[in-house]
PALO-866425 format. One line per 10 residues: number of its first residue (from 1); their letters; for each residue x, y, z of N, C-alpha, C. Coordinates in nm, 3 decimals, decimal comma, padded with zeros to 5 digits, always signed. Layout:
N
NUM = a = X:Y:Z:X:Y:Z:X:Y:Z; ...
This chain:
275
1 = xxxxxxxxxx = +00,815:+01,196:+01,643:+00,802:+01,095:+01,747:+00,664:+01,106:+01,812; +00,602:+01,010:+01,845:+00,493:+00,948:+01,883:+00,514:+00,970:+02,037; +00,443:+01,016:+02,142:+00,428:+01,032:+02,277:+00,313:+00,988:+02,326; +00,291:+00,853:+02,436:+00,221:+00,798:+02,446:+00,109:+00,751:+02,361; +00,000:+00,646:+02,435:-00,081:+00,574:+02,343:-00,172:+00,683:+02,333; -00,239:+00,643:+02,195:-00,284:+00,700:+02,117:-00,402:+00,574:+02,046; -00,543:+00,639:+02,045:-00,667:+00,539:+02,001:-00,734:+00,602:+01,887; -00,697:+00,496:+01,758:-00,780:+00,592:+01,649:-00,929:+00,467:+01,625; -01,013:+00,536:+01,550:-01,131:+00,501:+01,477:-01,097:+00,497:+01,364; -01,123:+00,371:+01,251:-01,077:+00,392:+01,133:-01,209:+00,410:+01,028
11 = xxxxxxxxxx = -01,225:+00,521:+00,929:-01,316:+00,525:+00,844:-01,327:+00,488:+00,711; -01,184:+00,451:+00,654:-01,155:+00,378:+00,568:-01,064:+00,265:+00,555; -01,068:+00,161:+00,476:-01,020:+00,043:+00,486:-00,827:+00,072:+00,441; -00,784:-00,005:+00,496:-00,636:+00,047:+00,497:-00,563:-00,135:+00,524; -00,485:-00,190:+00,428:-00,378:-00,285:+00,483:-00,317:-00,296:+00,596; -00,355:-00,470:+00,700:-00,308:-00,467:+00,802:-00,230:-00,593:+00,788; -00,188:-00,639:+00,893:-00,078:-00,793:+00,855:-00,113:-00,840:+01,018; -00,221:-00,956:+01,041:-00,267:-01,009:+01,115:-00,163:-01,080:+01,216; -00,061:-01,097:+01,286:-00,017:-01,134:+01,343:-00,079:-01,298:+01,344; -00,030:-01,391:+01,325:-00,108:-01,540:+01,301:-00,048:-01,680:+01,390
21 = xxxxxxxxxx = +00,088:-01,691:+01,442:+00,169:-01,798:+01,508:+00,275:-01,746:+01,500; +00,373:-01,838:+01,494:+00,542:-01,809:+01,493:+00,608:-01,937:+01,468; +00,684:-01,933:+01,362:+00,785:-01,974:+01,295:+00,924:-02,024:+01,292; +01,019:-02,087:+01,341:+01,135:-02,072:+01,301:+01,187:-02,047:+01,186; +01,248:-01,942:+01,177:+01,337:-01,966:+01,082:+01,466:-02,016:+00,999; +01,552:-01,940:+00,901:+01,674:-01,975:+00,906:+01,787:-01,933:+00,939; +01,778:-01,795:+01,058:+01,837:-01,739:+01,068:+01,878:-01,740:+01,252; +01,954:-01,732:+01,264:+02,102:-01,822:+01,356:+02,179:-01,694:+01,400; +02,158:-01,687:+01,552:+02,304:-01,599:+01,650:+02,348:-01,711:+01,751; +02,474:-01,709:+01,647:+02,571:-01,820:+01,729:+02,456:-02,000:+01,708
31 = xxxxxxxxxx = +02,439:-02,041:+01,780:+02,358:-02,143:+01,834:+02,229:-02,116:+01,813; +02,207:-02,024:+01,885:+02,037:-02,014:+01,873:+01,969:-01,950:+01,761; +01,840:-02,047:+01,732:+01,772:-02,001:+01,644:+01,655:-01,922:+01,646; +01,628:-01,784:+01,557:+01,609:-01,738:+01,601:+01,404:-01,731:+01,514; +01,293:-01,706:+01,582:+01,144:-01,747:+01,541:+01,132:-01,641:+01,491; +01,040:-01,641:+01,373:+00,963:-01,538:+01,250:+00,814:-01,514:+01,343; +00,770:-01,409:+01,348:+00,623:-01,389:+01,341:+00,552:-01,398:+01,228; +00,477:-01,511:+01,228:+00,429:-01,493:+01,079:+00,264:-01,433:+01,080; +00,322:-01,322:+00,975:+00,124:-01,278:+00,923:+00,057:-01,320:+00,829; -00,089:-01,263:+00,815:-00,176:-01,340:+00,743:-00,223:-01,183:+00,698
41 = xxxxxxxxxx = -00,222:-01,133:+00,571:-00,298:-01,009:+00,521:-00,432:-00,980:+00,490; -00,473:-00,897:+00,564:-00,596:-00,854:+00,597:-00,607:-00,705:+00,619; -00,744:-00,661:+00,679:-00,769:-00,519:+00,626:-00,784:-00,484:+00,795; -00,762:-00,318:+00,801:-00,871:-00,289:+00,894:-00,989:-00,199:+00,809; -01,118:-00,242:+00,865:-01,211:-00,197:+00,800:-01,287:-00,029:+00,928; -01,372:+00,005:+00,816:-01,405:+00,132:+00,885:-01,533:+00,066:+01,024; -01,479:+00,148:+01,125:-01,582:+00,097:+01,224:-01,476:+00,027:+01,332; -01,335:-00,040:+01,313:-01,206:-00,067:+01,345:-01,170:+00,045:+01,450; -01,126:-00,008:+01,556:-00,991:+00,071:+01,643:-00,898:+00,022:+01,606; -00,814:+00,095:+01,625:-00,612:+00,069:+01,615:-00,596:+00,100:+01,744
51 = xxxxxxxxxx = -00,506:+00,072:+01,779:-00,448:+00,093:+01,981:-00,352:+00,120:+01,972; -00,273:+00,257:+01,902:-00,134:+00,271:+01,891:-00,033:+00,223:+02,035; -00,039:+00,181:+02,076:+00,042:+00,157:+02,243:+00,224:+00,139:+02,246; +00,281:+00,206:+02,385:+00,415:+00,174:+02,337:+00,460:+00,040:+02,320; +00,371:-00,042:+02,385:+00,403:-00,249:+02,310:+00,399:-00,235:+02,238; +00,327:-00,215:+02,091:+00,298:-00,266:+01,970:+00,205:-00,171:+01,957; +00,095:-00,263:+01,859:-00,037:-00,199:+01,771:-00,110:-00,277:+01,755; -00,277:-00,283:+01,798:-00,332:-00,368:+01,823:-00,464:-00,316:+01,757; -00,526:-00,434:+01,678:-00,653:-00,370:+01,610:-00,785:-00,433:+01,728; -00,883:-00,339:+01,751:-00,999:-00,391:+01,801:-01,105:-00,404:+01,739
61 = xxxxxxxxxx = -01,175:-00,496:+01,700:-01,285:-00,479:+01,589:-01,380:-00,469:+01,649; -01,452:-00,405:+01,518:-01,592:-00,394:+01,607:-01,670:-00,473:+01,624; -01,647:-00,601:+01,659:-01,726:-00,678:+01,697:-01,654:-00,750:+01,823; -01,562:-00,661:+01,892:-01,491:-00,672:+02,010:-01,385:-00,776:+02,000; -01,340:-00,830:+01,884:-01,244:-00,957:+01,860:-01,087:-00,822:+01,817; -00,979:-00,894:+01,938:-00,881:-00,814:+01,981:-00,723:-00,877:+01,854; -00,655:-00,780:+01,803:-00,525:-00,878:+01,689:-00,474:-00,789:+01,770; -00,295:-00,853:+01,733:-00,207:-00,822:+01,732:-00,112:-00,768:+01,610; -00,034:-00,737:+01,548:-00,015:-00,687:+01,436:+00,088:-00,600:+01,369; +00,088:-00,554:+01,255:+00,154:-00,470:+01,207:+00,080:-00,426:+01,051
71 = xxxxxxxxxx = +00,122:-00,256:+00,996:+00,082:-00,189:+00,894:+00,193:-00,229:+00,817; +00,306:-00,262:+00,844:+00,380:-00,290:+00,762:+00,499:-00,383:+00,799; +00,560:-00,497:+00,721:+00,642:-00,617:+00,757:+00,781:-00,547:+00,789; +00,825:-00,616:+00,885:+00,960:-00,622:+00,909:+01,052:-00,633:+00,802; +01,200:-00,569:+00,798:+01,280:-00,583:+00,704:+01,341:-00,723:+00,756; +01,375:-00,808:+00,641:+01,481:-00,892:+00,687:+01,587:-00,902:+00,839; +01,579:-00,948:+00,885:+01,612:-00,945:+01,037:+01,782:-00,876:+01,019; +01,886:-00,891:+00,917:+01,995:-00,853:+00,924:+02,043:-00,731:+00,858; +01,924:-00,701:+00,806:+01,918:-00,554:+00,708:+01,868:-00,443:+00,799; +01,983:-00,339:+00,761:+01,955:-00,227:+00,860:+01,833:-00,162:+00,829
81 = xxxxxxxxxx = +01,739:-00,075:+00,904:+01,656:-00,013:+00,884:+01,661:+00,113:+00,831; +01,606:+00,174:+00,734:+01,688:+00,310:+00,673:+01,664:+00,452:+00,818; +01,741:+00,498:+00,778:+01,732:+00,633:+00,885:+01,561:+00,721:+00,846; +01,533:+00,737:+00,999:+01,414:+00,833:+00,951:+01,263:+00,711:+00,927; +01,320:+00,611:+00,943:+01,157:+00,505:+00,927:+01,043:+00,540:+00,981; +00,930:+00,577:+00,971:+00,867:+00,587:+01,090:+00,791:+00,492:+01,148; +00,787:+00,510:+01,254:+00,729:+00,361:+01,362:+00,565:+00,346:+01,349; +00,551:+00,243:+01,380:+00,406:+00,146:+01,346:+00,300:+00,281:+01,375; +00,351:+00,308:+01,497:+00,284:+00,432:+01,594:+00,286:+00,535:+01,514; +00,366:+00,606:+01,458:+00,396:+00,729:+01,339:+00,331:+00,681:+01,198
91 = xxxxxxxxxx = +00,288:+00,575:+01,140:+00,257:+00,520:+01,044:+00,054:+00,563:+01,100; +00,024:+00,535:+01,196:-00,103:+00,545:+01,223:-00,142:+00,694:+01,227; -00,044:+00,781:+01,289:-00,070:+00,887:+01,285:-00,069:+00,923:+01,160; -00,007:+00,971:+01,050:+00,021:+00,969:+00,944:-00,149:+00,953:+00,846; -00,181:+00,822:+00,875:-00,337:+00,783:+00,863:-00,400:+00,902:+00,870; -00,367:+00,926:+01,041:-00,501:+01,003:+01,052:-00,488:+01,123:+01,016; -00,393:+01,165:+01,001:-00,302:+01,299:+00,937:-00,406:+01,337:+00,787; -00,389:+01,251:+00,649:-00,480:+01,250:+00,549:-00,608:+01,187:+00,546; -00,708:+01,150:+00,705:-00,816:+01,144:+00,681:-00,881:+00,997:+00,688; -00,779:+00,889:+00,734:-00,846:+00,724:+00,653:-00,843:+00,702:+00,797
101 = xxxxxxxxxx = -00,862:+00,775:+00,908:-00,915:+00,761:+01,036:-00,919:+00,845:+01,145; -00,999:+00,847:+01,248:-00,978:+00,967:+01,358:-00,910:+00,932:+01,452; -00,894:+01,006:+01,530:-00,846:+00,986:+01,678:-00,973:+00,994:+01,794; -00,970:+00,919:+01,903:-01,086:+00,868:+01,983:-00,990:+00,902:+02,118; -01,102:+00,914:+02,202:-01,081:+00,868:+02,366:-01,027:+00,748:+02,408; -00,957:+00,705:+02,493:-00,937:+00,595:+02,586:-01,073:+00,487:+02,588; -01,054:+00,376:+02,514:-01,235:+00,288:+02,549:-01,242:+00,282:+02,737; -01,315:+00,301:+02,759:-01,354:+00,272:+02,888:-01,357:+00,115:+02,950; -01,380:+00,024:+02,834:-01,349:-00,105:+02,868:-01,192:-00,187:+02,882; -01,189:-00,231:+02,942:-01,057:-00,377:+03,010:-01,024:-00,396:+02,865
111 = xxxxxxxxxx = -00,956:-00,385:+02,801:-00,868:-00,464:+02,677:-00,776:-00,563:+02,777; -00,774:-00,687:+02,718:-00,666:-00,782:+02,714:-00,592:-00,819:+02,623; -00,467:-00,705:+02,617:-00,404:-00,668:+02,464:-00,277:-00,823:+02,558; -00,204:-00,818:+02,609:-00,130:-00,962:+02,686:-00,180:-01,075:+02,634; -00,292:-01,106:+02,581:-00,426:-01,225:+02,543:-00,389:-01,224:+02,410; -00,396:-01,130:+02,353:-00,414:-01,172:+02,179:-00,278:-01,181:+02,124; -00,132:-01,095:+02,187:-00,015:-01,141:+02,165:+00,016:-01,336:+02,245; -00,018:-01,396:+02,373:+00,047:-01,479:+02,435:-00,047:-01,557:+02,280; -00,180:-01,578:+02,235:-00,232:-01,646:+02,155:-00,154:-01,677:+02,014; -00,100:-01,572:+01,968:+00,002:-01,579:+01,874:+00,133:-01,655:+01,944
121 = xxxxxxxxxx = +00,197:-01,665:+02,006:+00,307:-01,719:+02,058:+00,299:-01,865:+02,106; +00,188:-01,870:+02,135:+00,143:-02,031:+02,164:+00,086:-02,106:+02,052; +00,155:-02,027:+01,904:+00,020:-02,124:+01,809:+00,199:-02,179:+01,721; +00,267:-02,251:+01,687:+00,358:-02,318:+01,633:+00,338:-02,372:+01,548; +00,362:-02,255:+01,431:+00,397:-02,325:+01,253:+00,480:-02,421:+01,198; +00,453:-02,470:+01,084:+00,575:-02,519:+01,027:+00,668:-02,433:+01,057; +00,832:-02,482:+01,047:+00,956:-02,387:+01,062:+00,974:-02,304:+00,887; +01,028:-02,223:+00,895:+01,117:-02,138:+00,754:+00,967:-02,103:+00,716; +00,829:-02,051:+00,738:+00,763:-01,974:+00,673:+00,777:-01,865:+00,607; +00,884:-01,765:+00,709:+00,904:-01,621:+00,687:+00,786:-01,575:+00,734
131 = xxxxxxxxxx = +00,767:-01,420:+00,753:+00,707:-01,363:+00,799:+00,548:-01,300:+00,746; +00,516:-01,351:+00,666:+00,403:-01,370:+00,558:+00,367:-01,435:+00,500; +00,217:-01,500:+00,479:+00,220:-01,537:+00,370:+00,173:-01,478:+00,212; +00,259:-01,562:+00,178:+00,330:-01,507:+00,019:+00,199:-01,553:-00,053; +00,135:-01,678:-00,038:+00,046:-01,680:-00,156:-00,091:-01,625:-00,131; -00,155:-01,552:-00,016:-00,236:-01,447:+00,005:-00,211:-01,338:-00,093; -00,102:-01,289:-00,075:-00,043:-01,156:-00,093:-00,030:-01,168:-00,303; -00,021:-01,295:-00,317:-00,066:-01,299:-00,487:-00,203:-01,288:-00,511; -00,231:-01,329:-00,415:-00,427:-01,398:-00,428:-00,481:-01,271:-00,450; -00,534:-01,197:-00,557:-00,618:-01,048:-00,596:-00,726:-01,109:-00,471
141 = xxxxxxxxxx = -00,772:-01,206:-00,405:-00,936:-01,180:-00,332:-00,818:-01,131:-00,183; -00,734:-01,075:-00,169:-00,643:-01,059:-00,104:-00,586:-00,911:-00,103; -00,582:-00,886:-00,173:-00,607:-00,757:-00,249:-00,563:-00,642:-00,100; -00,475:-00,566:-00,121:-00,521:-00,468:+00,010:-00,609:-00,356:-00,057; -00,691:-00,287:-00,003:-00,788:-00,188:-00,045:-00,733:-00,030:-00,117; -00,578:-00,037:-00,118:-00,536:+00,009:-00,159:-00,463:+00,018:-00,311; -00,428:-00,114:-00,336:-00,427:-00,161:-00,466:-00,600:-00,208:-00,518; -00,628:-00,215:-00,445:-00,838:-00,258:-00,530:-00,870:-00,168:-00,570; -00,773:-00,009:-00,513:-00,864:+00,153:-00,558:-00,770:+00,172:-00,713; -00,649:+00,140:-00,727:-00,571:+00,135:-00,866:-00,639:+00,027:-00,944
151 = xxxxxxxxxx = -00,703:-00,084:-00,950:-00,740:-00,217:-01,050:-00,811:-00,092:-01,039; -00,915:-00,129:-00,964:-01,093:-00,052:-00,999:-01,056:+00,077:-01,128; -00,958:+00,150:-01,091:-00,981:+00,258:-01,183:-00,884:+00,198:-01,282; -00,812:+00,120:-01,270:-00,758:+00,005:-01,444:-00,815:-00,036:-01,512; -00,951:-00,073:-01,448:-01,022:-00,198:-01,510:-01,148:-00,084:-01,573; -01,169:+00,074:-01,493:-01,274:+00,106:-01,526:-01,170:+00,225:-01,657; -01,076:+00,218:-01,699:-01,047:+00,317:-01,813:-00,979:+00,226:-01,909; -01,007:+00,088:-01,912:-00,953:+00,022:-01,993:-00,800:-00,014:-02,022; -00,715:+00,003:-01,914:-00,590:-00,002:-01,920:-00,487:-00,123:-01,965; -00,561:-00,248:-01,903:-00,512:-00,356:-01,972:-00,488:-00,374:-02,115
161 = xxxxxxxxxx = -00,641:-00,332:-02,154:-00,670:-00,331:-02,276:-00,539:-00,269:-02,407; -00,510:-00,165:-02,355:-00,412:-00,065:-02,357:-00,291:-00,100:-02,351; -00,251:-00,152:-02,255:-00,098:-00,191:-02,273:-00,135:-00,323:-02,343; -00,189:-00,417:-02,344:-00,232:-00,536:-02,440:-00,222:-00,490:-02,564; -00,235:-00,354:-02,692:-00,245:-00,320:-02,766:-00,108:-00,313:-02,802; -00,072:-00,245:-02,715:+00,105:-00,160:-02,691:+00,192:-00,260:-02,682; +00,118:-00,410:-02,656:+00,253:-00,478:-02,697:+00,335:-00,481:-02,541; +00,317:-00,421:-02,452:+00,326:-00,396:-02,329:+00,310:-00,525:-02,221; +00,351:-00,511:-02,115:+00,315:-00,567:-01,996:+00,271:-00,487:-01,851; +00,263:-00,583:-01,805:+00,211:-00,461:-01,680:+00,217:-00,561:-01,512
171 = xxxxxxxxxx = +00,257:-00,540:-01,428:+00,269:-00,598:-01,306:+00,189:-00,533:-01,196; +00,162:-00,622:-01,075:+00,047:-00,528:-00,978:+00,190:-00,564:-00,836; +00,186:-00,483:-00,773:+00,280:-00,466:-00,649:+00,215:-00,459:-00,527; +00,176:-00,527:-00,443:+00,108:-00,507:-00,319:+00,175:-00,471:-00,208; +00,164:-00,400:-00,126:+00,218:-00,360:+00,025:+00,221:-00,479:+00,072; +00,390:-00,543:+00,098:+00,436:-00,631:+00,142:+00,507:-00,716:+00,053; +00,508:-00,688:-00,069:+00,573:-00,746:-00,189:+00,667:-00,675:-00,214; +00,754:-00,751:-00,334:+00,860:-00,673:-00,403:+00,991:-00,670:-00,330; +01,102:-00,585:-00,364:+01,210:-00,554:-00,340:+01,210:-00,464:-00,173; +01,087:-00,439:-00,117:+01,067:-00,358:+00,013:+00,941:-00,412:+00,034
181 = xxxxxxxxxx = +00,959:-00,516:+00,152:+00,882:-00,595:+00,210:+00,771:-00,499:+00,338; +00,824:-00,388:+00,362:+00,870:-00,281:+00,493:+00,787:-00,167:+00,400; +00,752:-00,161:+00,285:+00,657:-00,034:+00,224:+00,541:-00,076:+00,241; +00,433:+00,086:+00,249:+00,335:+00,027:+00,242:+00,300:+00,112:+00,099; +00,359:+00,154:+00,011:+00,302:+00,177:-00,106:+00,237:+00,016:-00,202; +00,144:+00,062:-00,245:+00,102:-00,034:-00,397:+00,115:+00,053:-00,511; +00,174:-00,064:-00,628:+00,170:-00,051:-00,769:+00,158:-00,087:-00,865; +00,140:-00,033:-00,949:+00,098:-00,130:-01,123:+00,201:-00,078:-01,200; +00,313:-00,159:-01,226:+00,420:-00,132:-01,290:+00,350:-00,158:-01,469; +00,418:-00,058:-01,541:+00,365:-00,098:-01,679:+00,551:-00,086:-01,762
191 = xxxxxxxxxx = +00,527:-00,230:-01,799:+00,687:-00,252:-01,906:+00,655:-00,207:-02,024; +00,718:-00,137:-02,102:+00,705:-00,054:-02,224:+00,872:-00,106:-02,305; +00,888:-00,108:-02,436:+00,926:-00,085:-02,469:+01,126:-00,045:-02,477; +01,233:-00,093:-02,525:+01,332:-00,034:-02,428:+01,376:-00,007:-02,326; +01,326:-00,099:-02,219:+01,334:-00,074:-02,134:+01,279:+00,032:-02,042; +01,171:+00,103:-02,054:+01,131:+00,166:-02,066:+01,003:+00,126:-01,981; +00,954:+00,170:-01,832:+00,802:+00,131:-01,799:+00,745:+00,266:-01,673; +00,661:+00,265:-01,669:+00,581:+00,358:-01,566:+00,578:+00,266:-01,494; +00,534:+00,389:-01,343:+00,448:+00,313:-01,250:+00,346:+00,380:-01,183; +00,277:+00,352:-01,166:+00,130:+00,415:-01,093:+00,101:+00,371:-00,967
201 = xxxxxxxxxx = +00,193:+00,456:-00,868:+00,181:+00,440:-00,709:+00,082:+00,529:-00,649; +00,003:+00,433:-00,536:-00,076:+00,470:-00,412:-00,055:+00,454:-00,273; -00,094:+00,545:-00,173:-00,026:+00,492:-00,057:-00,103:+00,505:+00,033; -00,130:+00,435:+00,172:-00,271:+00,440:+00,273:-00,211:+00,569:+00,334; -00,094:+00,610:+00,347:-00,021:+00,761:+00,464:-00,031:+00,858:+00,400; -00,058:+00,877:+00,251:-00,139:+01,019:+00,171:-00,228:+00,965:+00,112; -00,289:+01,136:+00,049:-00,358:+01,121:-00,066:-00,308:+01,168:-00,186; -00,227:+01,099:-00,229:-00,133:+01,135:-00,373:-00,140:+00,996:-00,469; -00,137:+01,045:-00,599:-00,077:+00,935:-00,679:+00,034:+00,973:-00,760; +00,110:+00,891:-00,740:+00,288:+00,931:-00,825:+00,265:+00,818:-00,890
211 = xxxxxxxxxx = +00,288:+00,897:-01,076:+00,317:+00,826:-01,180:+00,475:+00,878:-01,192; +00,544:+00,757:-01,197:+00,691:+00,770:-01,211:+00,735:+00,710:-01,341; +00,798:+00,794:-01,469:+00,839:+00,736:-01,600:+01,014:+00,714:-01,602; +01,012:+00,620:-01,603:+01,150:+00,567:-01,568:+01,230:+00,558:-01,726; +01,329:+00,604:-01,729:+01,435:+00,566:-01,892:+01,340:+00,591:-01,961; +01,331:+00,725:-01,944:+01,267:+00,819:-02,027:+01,310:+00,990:-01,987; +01,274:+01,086:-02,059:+01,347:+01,248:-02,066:+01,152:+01,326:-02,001; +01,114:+01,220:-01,891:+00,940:+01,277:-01,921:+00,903:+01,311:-01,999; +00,876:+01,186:-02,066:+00,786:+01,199:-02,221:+00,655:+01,197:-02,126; +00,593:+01,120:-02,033:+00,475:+01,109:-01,976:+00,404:+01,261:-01,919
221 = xxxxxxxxxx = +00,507:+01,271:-01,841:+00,474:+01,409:-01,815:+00,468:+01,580:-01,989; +00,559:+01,522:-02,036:+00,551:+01,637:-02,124:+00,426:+01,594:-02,222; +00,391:+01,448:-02,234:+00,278:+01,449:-02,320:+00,137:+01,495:-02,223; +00,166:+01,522:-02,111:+00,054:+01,547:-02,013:+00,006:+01,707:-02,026; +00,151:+01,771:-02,066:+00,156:+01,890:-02,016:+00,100:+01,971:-02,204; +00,127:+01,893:-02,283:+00,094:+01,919:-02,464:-00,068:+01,858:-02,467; -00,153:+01,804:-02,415:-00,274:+01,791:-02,374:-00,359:+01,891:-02,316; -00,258:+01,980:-02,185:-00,385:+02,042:-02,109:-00,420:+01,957:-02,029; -00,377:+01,932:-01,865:-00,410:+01,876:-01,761:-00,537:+01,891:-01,752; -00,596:+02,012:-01,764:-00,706:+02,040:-01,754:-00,825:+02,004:-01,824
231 = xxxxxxxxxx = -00,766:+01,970:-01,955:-00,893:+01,907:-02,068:-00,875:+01,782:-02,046; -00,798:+01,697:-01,963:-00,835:+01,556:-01,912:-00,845:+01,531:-01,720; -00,928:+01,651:-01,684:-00,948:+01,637:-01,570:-00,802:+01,584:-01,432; -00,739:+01,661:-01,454:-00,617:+01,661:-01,380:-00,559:+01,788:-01,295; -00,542:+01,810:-01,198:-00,406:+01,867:-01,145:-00,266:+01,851:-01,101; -00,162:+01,808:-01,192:-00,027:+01,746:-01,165:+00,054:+01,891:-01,082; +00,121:+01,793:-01,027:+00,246:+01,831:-00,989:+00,360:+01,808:-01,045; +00,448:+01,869:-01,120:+00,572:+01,805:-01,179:+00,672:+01,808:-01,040; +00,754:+01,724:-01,020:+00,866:+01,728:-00,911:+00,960:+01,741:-01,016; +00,979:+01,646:-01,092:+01,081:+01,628:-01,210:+01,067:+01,600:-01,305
241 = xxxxxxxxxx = +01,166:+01,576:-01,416:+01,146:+01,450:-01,565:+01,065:+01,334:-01,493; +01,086:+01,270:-01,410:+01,066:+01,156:-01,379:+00,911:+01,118:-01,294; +00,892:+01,203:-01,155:+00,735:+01,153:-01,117:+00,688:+01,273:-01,124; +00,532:+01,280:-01,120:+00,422:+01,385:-01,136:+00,292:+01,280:-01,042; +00,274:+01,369:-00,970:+00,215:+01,370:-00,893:+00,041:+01,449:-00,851; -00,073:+01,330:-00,819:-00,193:+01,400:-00,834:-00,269:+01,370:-00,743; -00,410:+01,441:-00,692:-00,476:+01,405:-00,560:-00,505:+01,240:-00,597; -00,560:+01,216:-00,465:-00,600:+01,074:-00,488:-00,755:+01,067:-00,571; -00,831:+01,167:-00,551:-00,939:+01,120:-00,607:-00,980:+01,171:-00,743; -00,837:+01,205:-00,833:-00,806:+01,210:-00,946:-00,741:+01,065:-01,009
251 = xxxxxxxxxx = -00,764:+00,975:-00,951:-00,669:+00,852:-00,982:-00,778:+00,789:-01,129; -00,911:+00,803:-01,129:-00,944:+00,748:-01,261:-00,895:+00,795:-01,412; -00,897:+00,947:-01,354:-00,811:+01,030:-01,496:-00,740:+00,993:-01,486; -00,608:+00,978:-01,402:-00,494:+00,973:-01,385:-00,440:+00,777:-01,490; -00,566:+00,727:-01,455:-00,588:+00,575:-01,483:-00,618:+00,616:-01,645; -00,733:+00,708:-01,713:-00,756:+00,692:-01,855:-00,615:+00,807:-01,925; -00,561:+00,884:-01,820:-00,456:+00,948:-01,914:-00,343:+00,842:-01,967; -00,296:+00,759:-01,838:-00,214:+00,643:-01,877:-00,250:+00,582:-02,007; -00,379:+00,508:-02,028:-00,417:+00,382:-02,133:-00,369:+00,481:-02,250; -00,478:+00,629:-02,230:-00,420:+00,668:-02,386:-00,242:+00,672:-02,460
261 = xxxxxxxxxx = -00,188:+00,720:-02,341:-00,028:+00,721:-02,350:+00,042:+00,621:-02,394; -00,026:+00,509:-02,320:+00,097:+00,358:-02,317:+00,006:+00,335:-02,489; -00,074:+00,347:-02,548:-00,127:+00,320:-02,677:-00,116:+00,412:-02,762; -00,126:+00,517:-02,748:-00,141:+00,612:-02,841:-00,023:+00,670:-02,853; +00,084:+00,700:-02,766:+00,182:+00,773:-02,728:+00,174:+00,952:-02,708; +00,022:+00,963:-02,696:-00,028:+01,046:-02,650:-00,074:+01,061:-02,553; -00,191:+01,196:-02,467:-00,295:+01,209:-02,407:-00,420:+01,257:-02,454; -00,464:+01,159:-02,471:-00,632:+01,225:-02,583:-00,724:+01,319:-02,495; -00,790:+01,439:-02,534:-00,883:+01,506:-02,467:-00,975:+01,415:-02,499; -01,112:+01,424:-02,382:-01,206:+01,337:-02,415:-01,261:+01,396:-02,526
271 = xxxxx = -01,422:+01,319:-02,574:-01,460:+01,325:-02,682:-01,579:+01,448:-02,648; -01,573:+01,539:-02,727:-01,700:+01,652:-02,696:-01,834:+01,581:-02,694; -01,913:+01,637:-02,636:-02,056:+01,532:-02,610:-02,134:+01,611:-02,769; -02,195:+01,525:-02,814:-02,247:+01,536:-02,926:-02,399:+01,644:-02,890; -02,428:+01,749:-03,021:-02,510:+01,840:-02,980:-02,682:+01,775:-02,975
């Protein structure tokens, strides 16, 4: 638990959900109907305050322009929240916990955090938006900076290429998508075979990447472990058959061990440099 406000500095870019108007929706107690906050996805960038406060969470930019907001979307208004969630406020700490921001002093200046919420409440959408928008959140120039750090190292070990060979497919998952609207993990699901697919998760609250091999006996991991982590620039963690786990700034290996796997059904050591 989070005890009073709390002011971080952010030094790396991290998924935010802009607070934008409000909505009706379709959802009904008794008579009354009840309004969506709808967001617009965007970043906070380094140079950014966050205003953990017990109202809410409020980004201040550095160019003194004040949001209202959230790190991560609301569950469906009638779906319970799982036990143990942690709050917007615990989500920031967390941040600063692995490094993607500091903690600061009190600004000495007047915030008019009352101003940038009444501005959202006075701006009236179409009704039934829901609480996002959805075709941002497809849009790659949309991208949260957290899925841009998984493409970048996809695109730089040839991975498409790779499951394109394999006969394969492959899906990208953004924080705020999917089956958990309320995560802030991103992923690149890869369909294999039998049912059969990985996934290659990142998250802004660590620095880990969990490759998880699903309807499979960890073939991923055991072909990792018949390689030599070490002759492809790795330190895994096995938890189980199922995810293995590596720092974050192992994610390009982690990106060329995949391509060779989903193609080769191996892990290739690289190539010795010629004498």
């Amino acid at each position: 638990m989070i005890l009073g406000n709390r002011y971080y500095e952010f030094d790396e870019p991290v998924r935010w959900f802009k607070a934008a108007g409000v909505s009706l929706s379709n959802a009904y107690w008794g008579s009354s109907r009840f309004d969506d906050i709808f967001h617009e996805p965007s970043a906070v960038n380094p140079g950014d305050q966050v205003h953990a406060l017990h109202g809410g969470v409020w980004v201040v930019r550095a160019d003194g322009g004040v949001e209202v907001g959230c790190f991560r979307l609301p569950k469906p208004r009638f779906e319970k929240a799982s036990p143990g969630t942690p709050s917007e406020q615990e989500l920031v700490a967390m941040m600063a916990k692995c490094g993607r921001c500091h903690e600061i002093e009190k600004p000495a200046r007047q915030i008019d955090y009352p101003a940038a919420r009444e501005a959202v409440m006075a701006r009236r959408l179409p009704d039934t938006l829901g609480c996002v928008d959805g075709d941002k959140l497809r849009d790659l120039r949309y991208a949260s900076p957290t899925l841009r750090k998984l493409l970048d190292a996809s695109a730089e070990a040839r991975l498409g290429r790779s499951v394109s060979r394999a006969g394969a497919k492959w899906h990208r998952i953004d924080a705020g998508q999917g089956g958990e609207p309320d995560s802030m993990e991103c992923t690149l699901r890869i369909d294999l075979a039998e049912g059969r697919r990985l996934t290659v998760t990142a998250f802004a609250t660590r620095r880990e990447i969990w490759v998880r091999d699903h309807g499979s006996d960890g073939d991923f991991a055991a072909a990792l472990k018949a390689a030599d982590p070490s002759n492809v620039g790795l330190t895994p963690e096995y938890r189980n058959g199922v995810v293995t786990i590596f720092p974050e700034d192992e994610v390009g290996n982690v990106m060329k061990a995949l391509a060779s796997y989903v193609e080769h059904g191996h892990i290739a050591a690289p190539a010795a440099p010629r004498p």
